[in-house]
N, CA and C atoms as an extended XYZ file, in Angstrom:
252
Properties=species:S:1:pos:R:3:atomname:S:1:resname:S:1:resid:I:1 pbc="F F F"
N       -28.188       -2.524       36.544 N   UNK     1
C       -26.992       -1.713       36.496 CA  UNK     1
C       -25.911       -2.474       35.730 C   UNK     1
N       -25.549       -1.741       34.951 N   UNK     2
C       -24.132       -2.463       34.099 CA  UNK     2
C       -22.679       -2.504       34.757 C   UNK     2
N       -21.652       -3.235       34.904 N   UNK     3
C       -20.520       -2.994       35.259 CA  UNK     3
C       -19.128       -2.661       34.497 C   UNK     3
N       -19.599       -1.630       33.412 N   UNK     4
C       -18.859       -1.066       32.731 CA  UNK     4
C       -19.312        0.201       33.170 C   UNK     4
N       -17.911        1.515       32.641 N   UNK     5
C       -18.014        2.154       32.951 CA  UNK     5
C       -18.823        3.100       32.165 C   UNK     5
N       -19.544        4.605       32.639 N   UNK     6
C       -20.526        5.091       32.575 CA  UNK     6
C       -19.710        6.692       31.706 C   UNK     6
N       -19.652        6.890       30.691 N   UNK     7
C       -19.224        8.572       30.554 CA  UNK     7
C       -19.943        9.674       31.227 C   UNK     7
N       -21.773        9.292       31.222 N   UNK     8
C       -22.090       10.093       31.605 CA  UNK     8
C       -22.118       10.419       33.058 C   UNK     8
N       -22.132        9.521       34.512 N   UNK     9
C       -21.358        9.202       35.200 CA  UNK     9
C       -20.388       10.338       35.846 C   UNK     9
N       -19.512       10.575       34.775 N   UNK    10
C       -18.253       11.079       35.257 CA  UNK    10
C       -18.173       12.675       34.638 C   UNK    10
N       -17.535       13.775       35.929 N   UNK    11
C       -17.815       14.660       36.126 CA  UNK    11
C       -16.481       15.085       36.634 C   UNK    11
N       -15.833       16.963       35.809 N   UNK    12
C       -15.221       17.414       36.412 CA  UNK    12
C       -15.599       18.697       37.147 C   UNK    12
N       -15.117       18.766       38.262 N   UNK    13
C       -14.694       19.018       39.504 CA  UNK    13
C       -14.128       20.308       39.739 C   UNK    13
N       -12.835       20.208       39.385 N   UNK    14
C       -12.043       21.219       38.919 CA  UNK    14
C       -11.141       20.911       37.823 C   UNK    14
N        -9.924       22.220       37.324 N   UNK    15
C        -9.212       21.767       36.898 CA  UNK    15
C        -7.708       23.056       36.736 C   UNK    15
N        -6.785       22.635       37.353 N   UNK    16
C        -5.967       24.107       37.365 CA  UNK    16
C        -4.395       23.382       37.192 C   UNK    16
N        -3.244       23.854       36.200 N   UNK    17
C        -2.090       23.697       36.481 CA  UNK    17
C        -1.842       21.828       35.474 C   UNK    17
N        -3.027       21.291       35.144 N   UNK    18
C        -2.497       20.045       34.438 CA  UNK    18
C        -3.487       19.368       35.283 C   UNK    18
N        -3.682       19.605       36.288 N   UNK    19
C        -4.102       18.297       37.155 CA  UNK    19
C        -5.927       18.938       36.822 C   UNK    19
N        -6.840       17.404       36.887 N   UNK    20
C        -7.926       17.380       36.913 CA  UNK    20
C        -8.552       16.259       38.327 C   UNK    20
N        -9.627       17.259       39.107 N   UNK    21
C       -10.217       16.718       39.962 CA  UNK    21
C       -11.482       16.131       39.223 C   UNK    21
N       -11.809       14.810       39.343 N   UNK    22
C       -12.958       14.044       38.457 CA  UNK    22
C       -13.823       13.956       39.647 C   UNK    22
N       -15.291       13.494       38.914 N   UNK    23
C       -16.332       12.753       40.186 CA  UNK    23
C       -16.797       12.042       39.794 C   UNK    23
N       -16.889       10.393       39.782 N   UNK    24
C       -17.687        9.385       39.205 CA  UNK    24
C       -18.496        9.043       40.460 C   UNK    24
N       -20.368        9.225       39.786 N   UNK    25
C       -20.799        8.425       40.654 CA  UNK    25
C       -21.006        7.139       40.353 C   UNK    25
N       -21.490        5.765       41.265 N   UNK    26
C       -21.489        4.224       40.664 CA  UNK    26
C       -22.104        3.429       41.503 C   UNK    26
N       -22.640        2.674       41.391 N   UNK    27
C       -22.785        1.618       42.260 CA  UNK    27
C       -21.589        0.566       42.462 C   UNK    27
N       -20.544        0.334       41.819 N   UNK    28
C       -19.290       -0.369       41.442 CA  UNK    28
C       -18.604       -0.481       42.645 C   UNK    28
N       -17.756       -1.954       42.898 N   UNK    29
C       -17.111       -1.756       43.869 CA  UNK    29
C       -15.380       -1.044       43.987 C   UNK    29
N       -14.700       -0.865       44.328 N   UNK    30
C       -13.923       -0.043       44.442 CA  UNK    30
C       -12.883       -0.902       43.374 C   UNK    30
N       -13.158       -2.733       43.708 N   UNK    31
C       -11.928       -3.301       43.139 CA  UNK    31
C       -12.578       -3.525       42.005 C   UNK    31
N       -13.782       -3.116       41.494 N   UNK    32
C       -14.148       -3.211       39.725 CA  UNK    32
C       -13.495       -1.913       39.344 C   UNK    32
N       -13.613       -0.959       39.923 N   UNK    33
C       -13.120        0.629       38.991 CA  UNK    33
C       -11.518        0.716       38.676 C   UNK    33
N       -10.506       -0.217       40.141 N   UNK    34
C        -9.370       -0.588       39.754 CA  UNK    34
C        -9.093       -1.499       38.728 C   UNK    34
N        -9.753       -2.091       38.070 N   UNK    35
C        -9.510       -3.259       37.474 CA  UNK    35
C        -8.777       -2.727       36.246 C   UNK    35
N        -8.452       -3.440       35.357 N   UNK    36
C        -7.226       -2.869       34.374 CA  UNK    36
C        -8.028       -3.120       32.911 C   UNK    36
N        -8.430       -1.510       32.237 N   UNK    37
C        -9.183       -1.480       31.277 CA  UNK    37
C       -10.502       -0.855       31.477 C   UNK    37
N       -11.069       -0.756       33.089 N   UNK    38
C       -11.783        0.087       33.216 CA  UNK    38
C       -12.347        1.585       32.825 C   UNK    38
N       -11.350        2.186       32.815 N   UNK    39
C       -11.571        3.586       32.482 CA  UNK    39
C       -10.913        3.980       31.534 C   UNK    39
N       -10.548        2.743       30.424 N   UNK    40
C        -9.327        3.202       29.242 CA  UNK    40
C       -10.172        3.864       28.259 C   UNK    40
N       -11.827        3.261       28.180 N   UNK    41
C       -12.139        4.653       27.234 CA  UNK    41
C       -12.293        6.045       26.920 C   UNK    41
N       -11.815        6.808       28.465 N   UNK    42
C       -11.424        8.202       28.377 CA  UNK    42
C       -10.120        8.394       28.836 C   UNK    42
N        -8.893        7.364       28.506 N   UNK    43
C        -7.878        7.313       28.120 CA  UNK    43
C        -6.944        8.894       28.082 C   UNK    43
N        -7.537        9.546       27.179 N   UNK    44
C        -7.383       10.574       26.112 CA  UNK    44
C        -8.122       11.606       26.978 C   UNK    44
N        -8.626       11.562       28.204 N   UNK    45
C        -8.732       12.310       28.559 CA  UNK    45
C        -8.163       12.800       30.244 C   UNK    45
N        -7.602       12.088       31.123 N   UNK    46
C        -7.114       11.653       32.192 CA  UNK    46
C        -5.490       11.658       31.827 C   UNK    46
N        -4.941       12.250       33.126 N   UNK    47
C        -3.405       12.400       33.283 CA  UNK    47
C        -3.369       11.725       34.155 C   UNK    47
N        -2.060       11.358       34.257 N   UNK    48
C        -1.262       10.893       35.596 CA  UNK    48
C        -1.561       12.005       36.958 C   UNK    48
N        -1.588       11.375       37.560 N   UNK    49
C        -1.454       12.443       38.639 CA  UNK    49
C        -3.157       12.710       39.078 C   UNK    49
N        -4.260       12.800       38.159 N   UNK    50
C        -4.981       13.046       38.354 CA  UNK    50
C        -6.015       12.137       39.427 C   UNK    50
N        -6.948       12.739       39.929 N   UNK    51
C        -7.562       12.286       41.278 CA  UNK    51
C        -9.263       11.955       40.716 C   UNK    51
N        -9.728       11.102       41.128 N   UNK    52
C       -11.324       10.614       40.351 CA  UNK    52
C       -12.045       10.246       41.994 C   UNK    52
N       -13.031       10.954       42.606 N   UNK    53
C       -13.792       10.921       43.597 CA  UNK    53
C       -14.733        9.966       43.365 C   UNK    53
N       -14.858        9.336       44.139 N   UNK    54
C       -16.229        7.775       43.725 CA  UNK    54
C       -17.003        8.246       44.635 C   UNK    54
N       -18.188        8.137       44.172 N   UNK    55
C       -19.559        7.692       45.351 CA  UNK    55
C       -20.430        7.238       44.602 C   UNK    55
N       -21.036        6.721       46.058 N   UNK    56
C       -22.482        5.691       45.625 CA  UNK    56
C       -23.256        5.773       46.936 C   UNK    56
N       -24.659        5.596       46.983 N   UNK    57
C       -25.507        5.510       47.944 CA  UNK    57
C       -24.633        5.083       49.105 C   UNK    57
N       -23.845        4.206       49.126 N   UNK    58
C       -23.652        3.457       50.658 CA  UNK    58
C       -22.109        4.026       50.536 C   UNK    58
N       -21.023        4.797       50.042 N   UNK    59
C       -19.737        4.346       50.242 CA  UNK    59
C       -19.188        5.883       49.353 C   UNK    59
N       -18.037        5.890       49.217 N   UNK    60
C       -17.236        6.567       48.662 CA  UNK    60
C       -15.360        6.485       48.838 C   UNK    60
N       -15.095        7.376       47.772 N   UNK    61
C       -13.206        7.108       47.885 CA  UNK    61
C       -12.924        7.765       46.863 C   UNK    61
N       -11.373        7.547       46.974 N   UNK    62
C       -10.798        8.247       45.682 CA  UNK    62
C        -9.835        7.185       45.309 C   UNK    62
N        -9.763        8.037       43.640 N   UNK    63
C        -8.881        7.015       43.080 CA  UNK    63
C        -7.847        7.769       42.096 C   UNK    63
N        -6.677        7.367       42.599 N   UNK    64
C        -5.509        8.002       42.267 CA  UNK    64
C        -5.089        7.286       40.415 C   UNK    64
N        -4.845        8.572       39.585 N   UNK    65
C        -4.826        8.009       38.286 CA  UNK    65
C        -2.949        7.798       38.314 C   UNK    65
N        -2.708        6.620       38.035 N   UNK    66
C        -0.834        6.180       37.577 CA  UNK    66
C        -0.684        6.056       36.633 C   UNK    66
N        -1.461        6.017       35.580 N   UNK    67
C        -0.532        6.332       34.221 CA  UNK    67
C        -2.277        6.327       33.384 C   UNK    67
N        -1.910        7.060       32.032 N   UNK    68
C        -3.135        7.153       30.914 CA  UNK    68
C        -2.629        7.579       29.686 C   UNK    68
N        -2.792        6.852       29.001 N   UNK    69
C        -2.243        6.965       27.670 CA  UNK    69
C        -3.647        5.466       27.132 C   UNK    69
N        -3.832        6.593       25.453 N   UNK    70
C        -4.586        5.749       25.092 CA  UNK    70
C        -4.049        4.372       24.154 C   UNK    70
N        -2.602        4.602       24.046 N   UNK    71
C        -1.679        2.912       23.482 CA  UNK    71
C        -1.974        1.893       24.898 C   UNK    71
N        -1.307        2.295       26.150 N   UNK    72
C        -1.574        1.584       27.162 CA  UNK    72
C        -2.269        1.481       27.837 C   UNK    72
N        -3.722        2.081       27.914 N   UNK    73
C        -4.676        2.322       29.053 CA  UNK    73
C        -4.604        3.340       30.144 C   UNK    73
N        -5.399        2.713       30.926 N   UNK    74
C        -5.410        3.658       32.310 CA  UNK    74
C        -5.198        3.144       33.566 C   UNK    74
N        -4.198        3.013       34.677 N   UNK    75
C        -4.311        2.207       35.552 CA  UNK    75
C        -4.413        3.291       36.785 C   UNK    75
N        -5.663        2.828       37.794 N   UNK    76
C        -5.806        3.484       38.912 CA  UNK    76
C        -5.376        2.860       40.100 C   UNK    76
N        -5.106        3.607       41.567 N   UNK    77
C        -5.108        2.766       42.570 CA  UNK    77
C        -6.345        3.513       43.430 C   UNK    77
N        -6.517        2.598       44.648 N   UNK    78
C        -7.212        3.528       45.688 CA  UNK    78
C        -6.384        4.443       46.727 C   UNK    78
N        -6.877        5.320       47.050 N   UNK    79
C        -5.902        6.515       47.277 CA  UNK    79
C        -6.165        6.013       49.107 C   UNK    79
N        -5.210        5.848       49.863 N   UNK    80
C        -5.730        5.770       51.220 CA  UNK    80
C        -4.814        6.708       52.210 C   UNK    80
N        -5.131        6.774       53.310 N   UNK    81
C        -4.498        7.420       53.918 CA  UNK    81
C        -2.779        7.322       54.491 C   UNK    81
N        -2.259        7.957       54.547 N   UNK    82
C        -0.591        7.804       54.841 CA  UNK    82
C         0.255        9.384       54.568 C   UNK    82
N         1.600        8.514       55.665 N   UNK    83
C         1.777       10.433       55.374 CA  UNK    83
C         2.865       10.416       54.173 C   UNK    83
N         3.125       11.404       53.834 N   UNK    84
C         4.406       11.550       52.407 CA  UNK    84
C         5.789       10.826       53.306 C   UNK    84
């Protein structure tokens, strides 16, 4: 398994109003997919705001997209629970 990221992999979900629901599946751990540069090669395709569902055989999560632009990359966090 490689630890770069996968295009084919990644899957939308939905998509209504700007915002896109993604689905990457991976074997990857949560703090490789955060890492900075990870997912900048679909840059150009990912908004702010947007939400990327992870799974893998043993685990799953989401990951909240904070900014995407293909000058600066893509930086994600993990989305956890809390109230507004």
């Amino acid at each position: 398994m490689t630890d770069k990221f996968n295009r084919r992999d990644l899957s939308v979900l939905g998509f209504a109003n700007g915002f896109t629901l993604w689905h990457y599946r991976t074997g990857l751990s949560s703090k490789r997919l955060e890492e900075k540069g990870f997912f900048d090669g679909i840059a150009r395709s990912l908004r702010s705001g947007d939400i990327i569902m992870v799974s893998s055989a043993s685990t799953a999560g989401q990951l909240l997209v904070r900014h995407a632009s293909p000058k600066d990359g893509v930086r994600v966090t993990k989305i956890t629970a809390r109230s507004f």
